[in-house]
C-alpha positions as CSV (number, residue, x, y, z in Angstrom):
1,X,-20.0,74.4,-21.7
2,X,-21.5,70.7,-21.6
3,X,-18.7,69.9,-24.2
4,X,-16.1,70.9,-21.5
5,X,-17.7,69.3,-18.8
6,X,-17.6,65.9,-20.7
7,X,-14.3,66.5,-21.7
8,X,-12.6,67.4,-18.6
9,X,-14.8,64.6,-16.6
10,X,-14.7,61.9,-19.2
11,X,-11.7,62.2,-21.4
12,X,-9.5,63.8,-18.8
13,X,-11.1,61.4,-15.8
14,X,-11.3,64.7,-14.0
15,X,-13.2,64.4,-10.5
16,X,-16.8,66.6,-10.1
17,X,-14.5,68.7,-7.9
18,X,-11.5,68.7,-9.9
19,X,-13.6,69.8,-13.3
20,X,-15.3,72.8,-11.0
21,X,-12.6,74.4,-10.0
22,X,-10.8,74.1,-13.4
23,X,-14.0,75.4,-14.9
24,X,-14.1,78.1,-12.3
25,X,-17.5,77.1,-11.0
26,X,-19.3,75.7,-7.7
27,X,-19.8,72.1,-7.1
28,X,-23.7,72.8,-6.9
29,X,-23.4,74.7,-10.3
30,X,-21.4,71.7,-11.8
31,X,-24.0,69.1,-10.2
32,X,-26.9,71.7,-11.8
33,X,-25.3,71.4,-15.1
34,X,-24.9,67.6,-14.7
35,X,-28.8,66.9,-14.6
36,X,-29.4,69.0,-17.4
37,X,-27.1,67.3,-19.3
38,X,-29.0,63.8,-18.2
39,X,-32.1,65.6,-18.6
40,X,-30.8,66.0,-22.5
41,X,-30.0,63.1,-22.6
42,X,-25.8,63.5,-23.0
43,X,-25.4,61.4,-19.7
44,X,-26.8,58.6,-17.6
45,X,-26.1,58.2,-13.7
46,X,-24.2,54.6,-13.6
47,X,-25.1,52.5,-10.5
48,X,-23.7,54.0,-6.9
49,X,-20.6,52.7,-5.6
50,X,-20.4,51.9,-1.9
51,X,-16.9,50.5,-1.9
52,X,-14.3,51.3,-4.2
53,X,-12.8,47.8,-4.8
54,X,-9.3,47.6,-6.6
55,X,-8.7,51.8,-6.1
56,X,-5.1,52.3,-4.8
57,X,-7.0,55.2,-2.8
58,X,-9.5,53.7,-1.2
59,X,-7.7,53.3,1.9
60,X,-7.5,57.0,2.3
61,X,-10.5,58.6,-0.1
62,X,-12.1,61.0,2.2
63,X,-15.8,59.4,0.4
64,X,-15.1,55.8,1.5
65,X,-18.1,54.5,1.7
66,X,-20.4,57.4,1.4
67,X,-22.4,56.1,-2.1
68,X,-20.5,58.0,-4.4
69,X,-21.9,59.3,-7.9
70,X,-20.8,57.9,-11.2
71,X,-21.5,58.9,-14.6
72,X,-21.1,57.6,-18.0
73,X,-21.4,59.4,-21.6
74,X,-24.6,57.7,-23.3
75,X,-24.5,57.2,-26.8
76,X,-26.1,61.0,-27.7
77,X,-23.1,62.0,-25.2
78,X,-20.5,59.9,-27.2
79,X,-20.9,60.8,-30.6
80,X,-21.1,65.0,-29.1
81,X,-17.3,64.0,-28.1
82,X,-16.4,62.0,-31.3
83,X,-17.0,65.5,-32.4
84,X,-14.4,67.1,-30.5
85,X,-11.2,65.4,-31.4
């Protein structure tokens, strides 16, 4: 399962709600999964956005300026989806 999360939210560029539903599970289940997979070490919060300079969206993004999440694969994460292709 962790495999398809990084997939769908790091390949595809999938959003946290956009990789739920195609995964047919809850946001809190995907955000669950998501600290285990920091926990182990597969991913690393990146620093929280405020403003999301140079996004065509950000004009209309329903999270403007709410400190939205980002992740990024670490290296452990990385080689796990070198794997994959």
């Amino acid at each position: 399962m962790f495999e398809e999360i990084m997939k769908k939210m790091f390949i595809e560029r999938r959003t946290m709600q956009e990789t739920a539903k195609q995964l047919g599970m809850g946001n809190q289940l995907l955000e669950a999964r998501l600290h285990t997979m920091m926990e182990l070490g597969y991913i690393e919060k990146a620093e929280e956005v405020t403003v999301c300079k140079g996004c065509a969206l950000s004009s209309t993004c329903k999270d403007r300026g709410q400190g939205i999440h980002q992740y990024r694969l670490t290296e452990k994460g990385k080689r796990v989806m070198e794997r994959e292709d």
